[in-house]
N, C-alpha and C positions, 0 to 999 in steps of 0.2 A: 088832611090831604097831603102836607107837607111830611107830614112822619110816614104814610104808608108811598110815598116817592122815596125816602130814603131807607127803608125798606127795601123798597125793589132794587133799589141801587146796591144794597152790601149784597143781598140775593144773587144780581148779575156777578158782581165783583167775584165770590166764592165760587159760582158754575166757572169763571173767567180759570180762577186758580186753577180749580181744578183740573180743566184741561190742559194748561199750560205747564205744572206741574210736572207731571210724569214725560212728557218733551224735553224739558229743562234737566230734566234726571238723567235720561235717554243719553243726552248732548254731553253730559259732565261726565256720565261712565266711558263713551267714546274716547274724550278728552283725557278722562284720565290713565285707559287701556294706552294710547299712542306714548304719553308721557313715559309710563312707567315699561313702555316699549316690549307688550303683552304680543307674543306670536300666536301662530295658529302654521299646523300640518296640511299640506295637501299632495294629494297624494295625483299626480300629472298622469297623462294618457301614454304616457311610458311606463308606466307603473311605478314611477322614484318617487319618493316623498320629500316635500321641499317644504323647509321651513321658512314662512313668509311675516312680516309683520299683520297685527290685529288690523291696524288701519292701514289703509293704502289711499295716497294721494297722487303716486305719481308714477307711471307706465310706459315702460317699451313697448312696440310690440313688435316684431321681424319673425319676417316669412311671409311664405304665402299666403293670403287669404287670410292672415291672423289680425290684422288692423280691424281687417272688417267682423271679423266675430266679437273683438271686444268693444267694436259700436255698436252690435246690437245688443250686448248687454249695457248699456247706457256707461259707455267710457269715456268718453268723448271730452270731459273737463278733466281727465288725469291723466290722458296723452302727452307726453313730453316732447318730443320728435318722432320724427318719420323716416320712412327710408324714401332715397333718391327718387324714384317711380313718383313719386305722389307731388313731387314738385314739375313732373314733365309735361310742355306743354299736350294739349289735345288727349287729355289722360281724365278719363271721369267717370269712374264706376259711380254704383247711386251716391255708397257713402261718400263720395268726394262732393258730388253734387249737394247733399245734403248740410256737410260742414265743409263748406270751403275755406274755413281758419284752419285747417290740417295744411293748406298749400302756405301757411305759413310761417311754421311751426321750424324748428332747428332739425337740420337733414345729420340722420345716426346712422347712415352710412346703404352702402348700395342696396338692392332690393336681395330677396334672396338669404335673408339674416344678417342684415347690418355692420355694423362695424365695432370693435368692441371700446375702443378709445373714444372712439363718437357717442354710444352710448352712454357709456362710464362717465363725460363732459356734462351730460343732462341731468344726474343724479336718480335714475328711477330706483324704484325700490322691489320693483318686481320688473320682468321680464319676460313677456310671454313669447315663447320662441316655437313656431312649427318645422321640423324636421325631427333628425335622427337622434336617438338619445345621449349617444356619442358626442354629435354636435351643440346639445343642451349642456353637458357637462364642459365640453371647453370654452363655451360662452360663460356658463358660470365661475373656470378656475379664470378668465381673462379679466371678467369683471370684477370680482366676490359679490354680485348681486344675486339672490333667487334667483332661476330661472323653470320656469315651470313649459313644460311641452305638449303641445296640444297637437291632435290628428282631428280633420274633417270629415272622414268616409269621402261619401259621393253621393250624397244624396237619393240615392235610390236602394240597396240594399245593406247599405251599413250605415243609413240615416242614424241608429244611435249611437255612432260614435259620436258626428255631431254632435248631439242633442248633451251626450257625456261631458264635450267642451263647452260646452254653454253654461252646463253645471261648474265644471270645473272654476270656469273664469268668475262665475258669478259669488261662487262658494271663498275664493281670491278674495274681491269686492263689493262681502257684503249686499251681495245682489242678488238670492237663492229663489226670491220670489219673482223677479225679473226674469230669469232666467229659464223657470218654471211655467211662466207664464206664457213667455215665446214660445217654449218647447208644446205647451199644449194649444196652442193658437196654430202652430205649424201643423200639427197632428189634427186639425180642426178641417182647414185647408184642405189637404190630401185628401180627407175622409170624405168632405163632401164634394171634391173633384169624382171620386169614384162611384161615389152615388149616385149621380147624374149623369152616368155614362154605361154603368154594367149590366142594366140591362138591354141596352140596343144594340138590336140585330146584324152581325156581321157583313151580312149580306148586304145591309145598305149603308155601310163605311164605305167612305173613301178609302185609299193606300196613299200614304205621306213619306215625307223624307225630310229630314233636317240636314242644312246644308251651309259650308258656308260656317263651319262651329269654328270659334277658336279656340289653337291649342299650342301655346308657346309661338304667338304671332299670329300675325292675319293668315288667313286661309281660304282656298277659292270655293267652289260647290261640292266637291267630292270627297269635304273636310265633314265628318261626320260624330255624333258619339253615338255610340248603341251599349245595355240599353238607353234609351234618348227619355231621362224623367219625364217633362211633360207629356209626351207622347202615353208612357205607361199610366201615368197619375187619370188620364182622360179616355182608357183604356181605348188610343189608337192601333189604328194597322199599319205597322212599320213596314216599310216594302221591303225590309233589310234583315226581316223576320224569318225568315226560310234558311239566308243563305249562313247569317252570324248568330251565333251561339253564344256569345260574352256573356257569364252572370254580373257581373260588376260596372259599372261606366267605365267602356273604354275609348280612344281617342282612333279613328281610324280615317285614312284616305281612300277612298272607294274609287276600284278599278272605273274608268269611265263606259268602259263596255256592259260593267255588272248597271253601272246607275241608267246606263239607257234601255238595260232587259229590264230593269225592277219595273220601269215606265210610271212613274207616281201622279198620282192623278191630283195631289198637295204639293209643293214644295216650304217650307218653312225657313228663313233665312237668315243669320245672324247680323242684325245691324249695323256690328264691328265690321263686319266684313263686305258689308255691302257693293262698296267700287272692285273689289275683287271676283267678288262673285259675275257679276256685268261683265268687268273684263272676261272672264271664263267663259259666258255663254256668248261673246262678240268672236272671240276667237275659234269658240267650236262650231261650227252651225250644226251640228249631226244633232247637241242638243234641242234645236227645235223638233224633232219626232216626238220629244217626250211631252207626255198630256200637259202638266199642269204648265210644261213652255208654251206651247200649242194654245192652250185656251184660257194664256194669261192666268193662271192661278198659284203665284207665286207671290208668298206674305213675307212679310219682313218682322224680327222677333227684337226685340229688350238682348242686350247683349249678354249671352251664355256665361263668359268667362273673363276676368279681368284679373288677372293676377288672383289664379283661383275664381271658383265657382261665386256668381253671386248669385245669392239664394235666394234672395228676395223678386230678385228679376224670373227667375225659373219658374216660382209661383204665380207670379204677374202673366208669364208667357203662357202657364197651364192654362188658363183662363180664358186670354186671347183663342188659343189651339180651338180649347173646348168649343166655345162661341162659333168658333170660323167652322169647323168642323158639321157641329151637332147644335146648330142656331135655335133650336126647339129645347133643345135641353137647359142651355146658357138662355132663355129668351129675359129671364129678371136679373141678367147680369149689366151694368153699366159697364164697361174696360176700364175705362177713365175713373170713378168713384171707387172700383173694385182694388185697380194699381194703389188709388194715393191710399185706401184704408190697409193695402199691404204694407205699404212703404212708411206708412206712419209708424203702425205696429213695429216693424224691424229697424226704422232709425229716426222715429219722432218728427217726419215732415213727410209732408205733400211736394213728392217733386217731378210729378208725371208733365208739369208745363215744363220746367226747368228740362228737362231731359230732353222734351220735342225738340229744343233749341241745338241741342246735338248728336241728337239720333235722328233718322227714318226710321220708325217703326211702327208697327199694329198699319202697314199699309199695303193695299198690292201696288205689286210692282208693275211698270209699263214695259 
């Protein structure tokens, strides 16, 4: 009895090895790539090729929108500092909600691409910077750090640019299946937003309007974008479909005579902007003609824009539209279960309670 227990004991011990093994290998070629101070090419959304270290521990990121792309590829422990915005109060796109150690972090200078002596004080080894390639280059001759340049698109017809910087950063940080992953999880999304919508008959849509967008500050109801993703993702009828021809997401204020011909029988309404919006319809009353003021059908969305698109929210919001829209096609959708398994995907937590705490949203309005 005794021999066939120690038996099974060297037996475990050996399986033990051998998984632990090839781990332990794994760890020590890391270890020794960093030491022996082993580079790697890449090649940024500028098209410049920038020589970065094998291992990366420690991250800028300045610009727009750029924080939050290198949190959805799981960056979040090699953030070094932040730019000024992220310390402000009343300031909380998800990822801020998500990791709120970011409001603590050493400020590398104002929003908009930082500062380069601020930066350079933190030691990052990479520098993810979104703007003009120009502007990449003299961040990197101020620093001597990498800096590598990332472009977003706009999520509706140059989505893979995106999808390119996801690659990119992930390709950085050792993250390519991270990154991968997102990139087809997102393209999952979409697909079956469209699927549950393409084939219902025109004729018994509503006409909707997104209102209320922001676009470099708050903005009232006639703040719009066309075309408006969610809207398209859940193959809505934009009232704004006739008169605007954009192929790309563009930012526009809409004459207030055109928003009360279009007559929307939806209105969809940016969170962020909420008290502005209210002010807008206390001050106009002509807006009460239009339908969806008329008969009260006016929802509140996940905010659009927050220094740059959040993208996660825009898929959260497709969902809500969809549901509010075309309740028979959304009827197996939760909002609530549907949000946190977005939000998790793109930044590792559940934070649709966290967010009620300071949004209105997924409500109508009185």
């Amino acid at each position: 009895m005794a021999l066939n227990i120690m038996k099974s004991t060297k037996k475990l011990s050996f399986l033990i090895l051998i998984i632990l093994i090839p781990a332990l290998l794994i760890s020590i070629n890391v270890s020794i790539k960093a030491a022996a101070g082993e580079s790697q090419i890449i090649q940024d959304l500028s098209g410049r090729k920038v020589k970065v270290p094998s291992q990366i521990d420690r991250i800028a990121a300045v610009g727009p929108g750029t924080l939050r792309q290198v949190l959805y590829i799981d960056g979040i422990k090699r953030i070094v500092g932040v730019e000024q915005q992220e310390k402000t109060e009343n300031w909380y796109p998800s990822y801020n909600i998500a990791y709120p150690e970011l409001k603590k972090l050493p400020v590398i200078g104002p929003q908009h691409g930082g500062d380069a002596e601020l930066i350079l004080a933190q030691k990052p080894q990479v520098i993810f910077f979104r703007g003009d390639s120009g502007g990449a280059k003299t961040l990197k001759s101020k620093t001597g750090i990498p800096v590598i340049n990332i472009r977003l698109g706009d999520f509706y017809k140059n989505r893979d640019t995106l999808y390119q910087a996801w690659k990119v950063i992930g390709k950085t940080l050792n993250k390519d299946k991270r990154a991968n992953n997102l990139i087809n999880y997102t393209k999952k999304l979409i697909e079956d937003l469209k699927q549950r919508t393409k084939n219902i008959n025109s004729e018994k849509k509503p006409e909707v309007f997104a209102g209320g967008i922001a676009h470099h500050g708050g903005k009232g109801l006639p703040s719009t974008k066309f075309p408006f993703p969610p809207f398209k993702f859940v193959n809505a009828l934009n009232t704004a479909e006739d008169d605007l021809n954009y192929q790309n997401v563009t930012s526009i204020i809409v004459n207030r005579e055109k928003l009360l011909s279009w007559n929307p029988d939806l209105i969809f309404i940016d969170a962020f902007n909420l008290n502005l919006v209210k002010q807008d319809l206390k001050q106009h009353p002509e807006y009460e003609n239009i339908k969806a003021v008329k008969n009260n059908k006016i929802y509140s969305l996940l905010p659009y824009s927050l220094y740059n698109r959040n993208q996660e929210n825009i898929l959260v919001n497709s969902y809500f539209i969809g549901k509010t829209i075309y309740p028979k096609a959304f009827k197996d959708i939760n909002i609530k279960a549907k949000a946190d398994k977005i939000f998790t995907e793109f930044l590792g937590k559940s934070i649709y309670d966290k967010l009620q705490k300071k949004y209105i949203f997924f409500e109508k309005l009185d």
